[in-house]
C-alpha positions as CSV (number, residue, x, y, z in Angstrom):
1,X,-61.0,148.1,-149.5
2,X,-58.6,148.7,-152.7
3,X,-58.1,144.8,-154.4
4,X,-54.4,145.5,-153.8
5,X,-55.2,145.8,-150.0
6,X,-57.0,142.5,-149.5
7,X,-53.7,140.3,-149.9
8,X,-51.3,142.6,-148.2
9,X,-49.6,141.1,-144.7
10,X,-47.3,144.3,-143.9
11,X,-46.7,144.6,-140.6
12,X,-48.4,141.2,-139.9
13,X,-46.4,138.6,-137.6
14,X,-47.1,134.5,-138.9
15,X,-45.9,131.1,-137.6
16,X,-45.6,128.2,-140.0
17,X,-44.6,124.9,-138.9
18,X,-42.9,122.1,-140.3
19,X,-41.2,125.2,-142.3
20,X,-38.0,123.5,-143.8
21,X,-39.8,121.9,-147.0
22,X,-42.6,121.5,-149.2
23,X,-45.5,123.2,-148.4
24,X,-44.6,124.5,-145.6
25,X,-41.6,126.4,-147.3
26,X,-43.8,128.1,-149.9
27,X,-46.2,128.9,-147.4
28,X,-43.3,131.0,-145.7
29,X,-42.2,132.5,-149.1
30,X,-45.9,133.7,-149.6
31,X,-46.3,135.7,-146.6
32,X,-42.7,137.2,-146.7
33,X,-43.6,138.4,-150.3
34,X,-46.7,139.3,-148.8
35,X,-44.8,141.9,-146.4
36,X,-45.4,139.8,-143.4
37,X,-42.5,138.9,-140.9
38,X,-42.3,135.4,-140.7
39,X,-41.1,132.6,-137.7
40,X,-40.0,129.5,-139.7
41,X,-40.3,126.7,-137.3
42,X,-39.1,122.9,-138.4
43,X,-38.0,119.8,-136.4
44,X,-35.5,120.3,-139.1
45,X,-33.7,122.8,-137.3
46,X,-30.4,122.3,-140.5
47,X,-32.5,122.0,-143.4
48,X,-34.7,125.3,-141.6
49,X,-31.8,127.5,-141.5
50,X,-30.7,126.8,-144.7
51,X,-33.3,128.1,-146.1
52,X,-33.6,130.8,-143.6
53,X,-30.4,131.7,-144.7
54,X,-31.0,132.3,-148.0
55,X,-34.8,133.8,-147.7
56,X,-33.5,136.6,-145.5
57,X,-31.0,138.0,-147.8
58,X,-34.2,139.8,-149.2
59,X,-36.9,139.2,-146.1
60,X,-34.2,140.7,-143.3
61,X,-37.4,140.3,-140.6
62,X,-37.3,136.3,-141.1
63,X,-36.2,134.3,-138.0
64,X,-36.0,130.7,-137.4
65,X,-36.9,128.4,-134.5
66,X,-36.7,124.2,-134.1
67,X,-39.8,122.5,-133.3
68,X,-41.6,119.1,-132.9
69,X,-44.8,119.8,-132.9
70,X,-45.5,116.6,-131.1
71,X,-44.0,118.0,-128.2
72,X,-47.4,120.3,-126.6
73,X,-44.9,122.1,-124.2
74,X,-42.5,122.6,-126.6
75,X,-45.3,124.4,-129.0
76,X,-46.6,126.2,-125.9
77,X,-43.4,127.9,-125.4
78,X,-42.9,128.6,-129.0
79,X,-45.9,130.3,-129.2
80,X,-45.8,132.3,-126.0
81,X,-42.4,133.5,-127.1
82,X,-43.5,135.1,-130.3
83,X,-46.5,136.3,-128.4
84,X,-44.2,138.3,-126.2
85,X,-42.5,139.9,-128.8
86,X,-45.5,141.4,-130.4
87,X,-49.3,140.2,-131.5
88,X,-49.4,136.8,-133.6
89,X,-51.6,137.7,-136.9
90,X,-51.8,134.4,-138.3
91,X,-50.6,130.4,-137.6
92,X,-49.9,127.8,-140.1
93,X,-50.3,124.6,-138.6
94,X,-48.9,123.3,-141.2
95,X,-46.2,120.2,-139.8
96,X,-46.8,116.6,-140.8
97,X,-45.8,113.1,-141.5
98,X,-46.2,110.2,-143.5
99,X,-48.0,107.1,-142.1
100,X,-46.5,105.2,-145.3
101,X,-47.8,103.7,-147.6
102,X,-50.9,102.3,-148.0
103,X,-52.7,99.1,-148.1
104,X,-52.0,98.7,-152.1
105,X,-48.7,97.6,-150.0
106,X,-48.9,94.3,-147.9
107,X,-47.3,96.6,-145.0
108,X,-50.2,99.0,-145.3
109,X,-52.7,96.9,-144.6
110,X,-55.0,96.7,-141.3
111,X,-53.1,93.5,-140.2
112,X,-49.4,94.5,-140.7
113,X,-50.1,98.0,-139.1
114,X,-47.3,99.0,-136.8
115,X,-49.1,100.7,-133.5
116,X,-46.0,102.5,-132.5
117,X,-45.8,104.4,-136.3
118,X,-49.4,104.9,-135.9
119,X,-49.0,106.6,-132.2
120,X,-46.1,108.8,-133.6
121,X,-48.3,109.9,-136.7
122,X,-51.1,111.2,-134.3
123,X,-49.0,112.7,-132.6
124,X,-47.8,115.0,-134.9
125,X,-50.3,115.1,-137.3
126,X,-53.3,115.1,-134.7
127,X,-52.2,115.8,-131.4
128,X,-49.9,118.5,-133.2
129,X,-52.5,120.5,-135.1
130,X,-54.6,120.5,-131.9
131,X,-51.6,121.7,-129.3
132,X,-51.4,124.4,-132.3
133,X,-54.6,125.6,-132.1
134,X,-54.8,125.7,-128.4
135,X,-51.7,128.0,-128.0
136,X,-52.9,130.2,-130.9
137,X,-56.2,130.7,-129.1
138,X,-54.5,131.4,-126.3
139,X,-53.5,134.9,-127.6
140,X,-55.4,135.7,-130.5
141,X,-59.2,135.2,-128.3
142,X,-58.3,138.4,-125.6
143,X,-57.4,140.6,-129.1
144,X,-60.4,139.3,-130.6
145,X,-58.0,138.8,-134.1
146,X,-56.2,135.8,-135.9
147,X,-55.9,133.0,-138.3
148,X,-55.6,129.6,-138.5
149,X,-54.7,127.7,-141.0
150,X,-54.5,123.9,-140.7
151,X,-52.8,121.6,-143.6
152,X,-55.0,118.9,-143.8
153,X,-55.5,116.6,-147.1
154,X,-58.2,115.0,-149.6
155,X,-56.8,111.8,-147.9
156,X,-59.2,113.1,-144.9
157,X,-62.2,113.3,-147.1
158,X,-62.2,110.2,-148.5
159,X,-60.9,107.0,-148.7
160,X,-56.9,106.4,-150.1
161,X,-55.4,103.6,-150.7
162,X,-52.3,104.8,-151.4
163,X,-51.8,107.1,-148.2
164,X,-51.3,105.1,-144.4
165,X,-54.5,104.7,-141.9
166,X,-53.2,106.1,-139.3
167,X,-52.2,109.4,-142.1
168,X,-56.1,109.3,-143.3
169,X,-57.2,108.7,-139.6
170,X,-55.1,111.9,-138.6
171,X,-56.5,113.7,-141.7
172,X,-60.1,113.1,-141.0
173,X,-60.1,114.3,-137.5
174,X,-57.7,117.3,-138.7
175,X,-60.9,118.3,-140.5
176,X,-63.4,118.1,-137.7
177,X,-61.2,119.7,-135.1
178,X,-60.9,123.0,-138.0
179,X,-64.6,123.0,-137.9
180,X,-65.4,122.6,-134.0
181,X,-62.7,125.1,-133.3
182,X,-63.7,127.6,-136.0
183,X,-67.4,128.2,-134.6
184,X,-65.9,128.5,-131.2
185,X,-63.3,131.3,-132.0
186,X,-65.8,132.9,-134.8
187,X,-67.5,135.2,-132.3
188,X,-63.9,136.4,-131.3
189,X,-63.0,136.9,-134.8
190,X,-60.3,134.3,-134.9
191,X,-60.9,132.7,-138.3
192,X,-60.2,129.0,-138.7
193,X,-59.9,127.3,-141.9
194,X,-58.0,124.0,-143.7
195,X,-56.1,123.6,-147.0
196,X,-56.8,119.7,-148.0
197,X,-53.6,119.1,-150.6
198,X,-54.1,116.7,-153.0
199,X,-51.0,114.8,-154.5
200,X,-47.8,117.9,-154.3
201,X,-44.3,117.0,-155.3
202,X,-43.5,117.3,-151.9
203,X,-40.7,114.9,-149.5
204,X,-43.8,114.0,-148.0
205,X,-43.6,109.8,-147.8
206,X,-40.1,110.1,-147.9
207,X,-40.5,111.6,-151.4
208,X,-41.8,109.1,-152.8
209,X,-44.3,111.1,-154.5
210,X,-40.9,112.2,-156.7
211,X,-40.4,108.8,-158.4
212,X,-41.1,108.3,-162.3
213,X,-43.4,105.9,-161.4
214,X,-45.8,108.0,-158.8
215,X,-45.4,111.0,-161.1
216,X,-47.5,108.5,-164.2
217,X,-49.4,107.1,-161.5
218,X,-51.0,110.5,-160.2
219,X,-51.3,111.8,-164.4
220,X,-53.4,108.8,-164.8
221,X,-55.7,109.7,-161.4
222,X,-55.7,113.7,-161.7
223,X,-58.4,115.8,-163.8
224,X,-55.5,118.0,-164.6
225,X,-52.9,115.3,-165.4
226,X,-50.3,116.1,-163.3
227,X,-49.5,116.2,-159.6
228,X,-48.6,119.9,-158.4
229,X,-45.6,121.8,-157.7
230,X,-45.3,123.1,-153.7
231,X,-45.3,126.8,-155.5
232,X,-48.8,126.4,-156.7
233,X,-49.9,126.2,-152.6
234,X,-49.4,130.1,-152.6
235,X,-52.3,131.9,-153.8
236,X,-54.7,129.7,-151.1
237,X,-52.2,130.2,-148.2
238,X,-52.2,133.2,-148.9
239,X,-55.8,134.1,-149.6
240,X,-56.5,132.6,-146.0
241,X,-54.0,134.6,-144.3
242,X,-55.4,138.0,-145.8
243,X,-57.8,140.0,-145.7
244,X,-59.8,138.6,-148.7
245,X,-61.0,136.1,-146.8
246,X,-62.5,138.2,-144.1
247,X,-66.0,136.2,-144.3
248,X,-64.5,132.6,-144.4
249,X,-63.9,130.2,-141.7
250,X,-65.0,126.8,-140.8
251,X,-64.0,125.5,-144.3
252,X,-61.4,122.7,-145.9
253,X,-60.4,123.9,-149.0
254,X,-59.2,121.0,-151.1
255,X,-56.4,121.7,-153.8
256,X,-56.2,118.8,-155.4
257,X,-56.0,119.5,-159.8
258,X,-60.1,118.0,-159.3
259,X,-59.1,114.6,-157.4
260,X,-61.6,115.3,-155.4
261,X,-64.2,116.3,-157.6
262,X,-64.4,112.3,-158.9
């Protein structure tokens, strides 16, 4: 296969969830400039077809659906929906929320923790990635084709005291469920694999991670000095999505400016 051949989605049909922003958003951009047609899914549904608005002006195969990925039925029909229409290539499981802050913060820590946030946050972030991968497998085990792609983060490798428990609790098990269900669906040749973000200029903690202040905090904590722009997702969404990484699954990929590497 011709190097221009291994990153080319023509003709291939993706979900992303938790579209409307940050990394989610750029993973959409990447497969529609990768040729692929694209459902854009987003509690969001406003801020979704905003931008659906202006991405099809130029991607005229875009559509646009509102989600909670907390919501299992809600996901099942999703999925089901698209999978009527045509096969489903490839799913970004890619929605997520903020457990606030962490215990640096007297409201972060193990004492002050508010069960009720922490039940929402696995809900989406756990219980969401794992409804996600169920109804995927659904369709793409009988074709014996598909990707996965989980958002996870470097907060689920490690400890952070600047992200939530119940968000690094979420995390963690985001990374164990990517690996349990990618030797399952390997000998169907559905391919299973996690990107593990480290700090993006993302709305993520109700963009928090925007302010002066976190910008010199993360310089002072990154290799590379600086946190990372939602853009700069692409080339790994889109390397998991593609061809290139016909021989990969099982893995989280963090992408993190060497965080991680400390």
């Amino acid at each position: 296969m011709r190097v221009p051949s291994l990153f080319d989605l023509s003709g291939k049909r993706v979900l992303v969830t938790g579209a409307a922003s940050g990394l989610g958003l750029a993973m959409s951009e990447a497969m529609l400039e990768a040729g692929a047609q694209v459902l854009m899914s987003d509690l969001n549904l406003d801020l979704l077809q905003a931008h659906a608005q202006r991405l099809k002006t130029s991607h005229p195969d875009l559509s646009c659906v509102g989600l909670d990925v907390g919501d299992a039925a809600a996901v099942d029909r999703v999925v089901d929906d698209m999978a009527a229409e045509g096969p489903i290539d490839c799913v970004f499981a890619n929605a997520g929320i903020s457990a606030g802050r962490g215990f640096i913060v007297s409201a972060g820590q193990l004492e002050n923790i508010d069960l009720a946030a922490w039940d929402r946050v696995l809900q989406v972030n756990l219980q969401g990635v794992m409804s996600t991968l169920r109804a995927a497998a659904r369709h793409m085990k009988p074709r014996k084709s598909g990707r996965i792609i989980v958002t996870s983060s470097i907060a689920g490798l490690r400890s952070e005291s600047l992200s939530g428990y119940a968000y690094i609790a979420s995390k963690a098990a985001v990374n164990n469920l990517v690996r349990q269900a990618a030797v399952e669906l390997a000998p169907h040749n559905v391919l299973v694999n996690a990107i593990a973000p480290g700090p993006f200029a993302t709305e993520l903690n109700g963009g928090r991670l925007r302010l002066p202040e976190s910008v010199e905090r993360m310089r002072t904590h990154i290799p590379m000095g600086r946190m990372a722009d939602p853009q700069e997702i692409k080339g790994l969404a889109l390397l998991l999505a593609s061809p290139a990484s016909s021989y990969m699954t099982g893995a989280v990929i963090p992408i993190d400016g060497g965080a991680s590497a400390r």
